[in-house]
Phi, psi and omega in degrees: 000127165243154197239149170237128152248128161269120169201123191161201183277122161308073175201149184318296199307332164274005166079357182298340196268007154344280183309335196282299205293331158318333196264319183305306185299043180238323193059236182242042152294159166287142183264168168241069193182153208233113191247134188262120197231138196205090173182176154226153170161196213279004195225015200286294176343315209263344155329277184334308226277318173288320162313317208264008184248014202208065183335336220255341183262123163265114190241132190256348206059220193235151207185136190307158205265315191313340164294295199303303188298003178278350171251344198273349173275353168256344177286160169248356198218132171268140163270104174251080177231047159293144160304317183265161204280093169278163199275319163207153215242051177339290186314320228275304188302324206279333172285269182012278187329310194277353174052056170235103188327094171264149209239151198164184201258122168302067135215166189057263164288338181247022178301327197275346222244009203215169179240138187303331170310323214254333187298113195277017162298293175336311181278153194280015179246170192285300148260174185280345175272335168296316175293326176283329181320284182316327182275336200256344151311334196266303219276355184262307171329313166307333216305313196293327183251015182275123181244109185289157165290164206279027162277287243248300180290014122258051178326315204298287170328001210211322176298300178289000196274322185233047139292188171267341149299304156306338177290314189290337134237062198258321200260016183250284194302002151279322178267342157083142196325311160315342199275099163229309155303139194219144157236100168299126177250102175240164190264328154224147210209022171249153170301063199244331172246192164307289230276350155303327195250354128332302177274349165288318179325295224282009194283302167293317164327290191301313188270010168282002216234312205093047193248170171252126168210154177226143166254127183245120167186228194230132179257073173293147172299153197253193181074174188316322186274340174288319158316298190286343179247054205213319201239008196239359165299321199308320184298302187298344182264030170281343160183082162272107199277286162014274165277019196253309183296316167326319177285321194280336173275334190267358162296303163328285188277348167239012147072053147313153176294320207217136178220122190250138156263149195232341164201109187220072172219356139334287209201297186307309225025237223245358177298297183286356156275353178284318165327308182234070174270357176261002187264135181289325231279111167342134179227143185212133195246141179244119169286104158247347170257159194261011172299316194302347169201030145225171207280299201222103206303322162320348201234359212249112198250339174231135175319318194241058145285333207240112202268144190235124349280218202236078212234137170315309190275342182284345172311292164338289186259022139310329180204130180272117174212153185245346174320142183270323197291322170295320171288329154292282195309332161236048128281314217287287196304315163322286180330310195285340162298306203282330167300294162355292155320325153282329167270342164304308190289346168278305203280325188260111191307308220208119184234129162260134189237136170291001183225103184348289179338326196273349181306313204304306183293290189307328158285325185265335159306321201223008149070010177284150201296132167301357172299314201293336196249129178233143179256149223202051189313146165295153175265185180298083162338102203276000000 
């Protein structure tokens, strides 16, 4: 018997119905393992519905991660088993710390974080539920003797590299002494996904520092409405005027140092960066998402989905489709990335990525100079 822990978002892109379909083969076997579940999305139903037929499955909903540690010290394995390509691997690290193995795919944001024993590239099977299976069979037959690899005993080095100190100081020899006013520019800026409730930690972090910071966006509602204008923004940043003066006053009254953008392909588009093109203030963009250069990043599993440079037609034939309606939204979603694109290259000093991986894509998609993109990983979530 071995006990897993899950925690994060009930949603496709993350890859949870892996897990669903690992359980389903079991039918109405005993499974032999004790799974701990921590989330909420679109997958939640059907979660419950396997708890309520499986005493071995525990479903918590979402719930603080000082909640998830009180149970991640009795697990031996975290399950990360998206498919899709992160950018970085937060969750993969946020186990690490806690010296819990986590088993998911090694590349790309999550190359550094997962170990070879637990990397489900390995395994010889066909889906990812077909893979956790087999692998969480060898490890329960195994358990005594599986020797993880040196990724996991030397968490520490992984620890201290992505603390809240190394982050800070990482943004001081980047933003340089002068920097005491901050304006964070997100497309939404309430605690409503990961990377929103990111930029309030780092909000708190900087000021804790002694920096002066404002989050300039949108406070969307959560839930189903917050979802439709989350995938239906993209239409509003083709000239959200709106939020672009909302940003040009608040430059006007608080006179930043550092204007980080952080997200606009949402909602903001391409206005509010265009808003402080009179401002002396260091202006800087973080690519933490790979929409900026595939239609649908959720779907995106190989570096080489993402067409090089960042031309209408190579957008087109990056993701293969015969839908007309999918194909006009991502012609729609193009147009609205190259206006994006033209004010990056006006506007901005310094574009920052949270992964090595991603400097290749942002120089060769947007032709930006590799002097400008510096990588600038997120720390550990406390």
């Amino acid at each position: 018997m071995v006990w897993l822990l899950y925690f994060g978002r009930l949603e496709k892109e993350k890859w949870i119905d892996g897990i669903i379909d690992m359980i389903e083969m079991y039918k109405w076997k005993e499974l032999p393992f004790e799974l701990f579940i921590f989330g909420s999305g679109s997958r939640e139903s059907k979660i419950q519905e396997l708890a309520s037929k499986n005493t071995n499955i525990h479903f918590f909903g979402r719930q603080s991660l000082e909640t998830i540690k009180r149970y991640i010290e009795n697990c031996d394995y975290c399950l990360i088993p998206s498919e899709c390509l992160e950018t970085f691997g937060l969750s993969a690290l946020t186990a690490i710390k806690l010296w819990l193995p986590p088993i998911g795919y090694a590349k790309w944001g999550l190359k550094d974080f997962i170990s070879n024993e637990l990397d489900l590239t390995h395994q010889q099977w066909t889906t990812t539920g077909q893979k956790l299976h087999h692998l969480i069979k060898f490890l329960v037959e195994k358990k005594d003797s599986v020797m993880l690899d040196s990724k996991l005993s030397d968490s520490k080095f992984w620890i201290q590299n992505y603390t809240k100190d190394s982050r800070v100081i990482r943004f001081h020899a980047l933003a340089g002494k002068e920097v005491k006013k901050i304006i964070i520019v997100s497309d939404f800026i309430n605690r409503i996904w990961g990377i929103e409730t990111y930029i309030n930690d780092v909000k708190e972090l900087l000021e804790q520092h002694g920096y002066e910071v404002e989050l300039c966006g949108w406070k969307v509602p959560s839930w189903t409405l917050g979802k439709c204008i989350k995938y239906l923004g993209i239409i509003t940043g083709l000239g959200n005027f709106y939020e672009a003066i909302k940003l040009q006053r608040k430059i006007k009254k608080i006179q930043p140092d550092l204007i980080r953008y952080n997200s606009v392909m949402r909602y903001l588009g391409r206005a509010p960066m265009r808003a402080s093109k009179n401002s002396t203030a260091k202006k800087w963009m973080m690519f933490h998402d790979l929409g900026y250069f595939y239609p649908f990043p959720s779907q995106l599993t190989s570096e080489h989905q993402v067409k090089t440079p960042f031309t209408l037609k190579h957008f087109l034939s990056s993701y293969t489709t015969k839908n007309p309606l999918k194909k006009l939204a991502i012609i729609g979603k193009y147009f609205s990335l190259r206006l994006i694109k033209k004010q990056l290259e006006k506007r901005m000093d310094t574009f920052l990525v949270p992964s090595n991986f991603m400097k290749d894509i942002v120089h060769k998609s947007y032709n930006i100079d590799n002097e400008k993109i510096k990588v600038f990983p997120h720390f550990i979530q406390e």
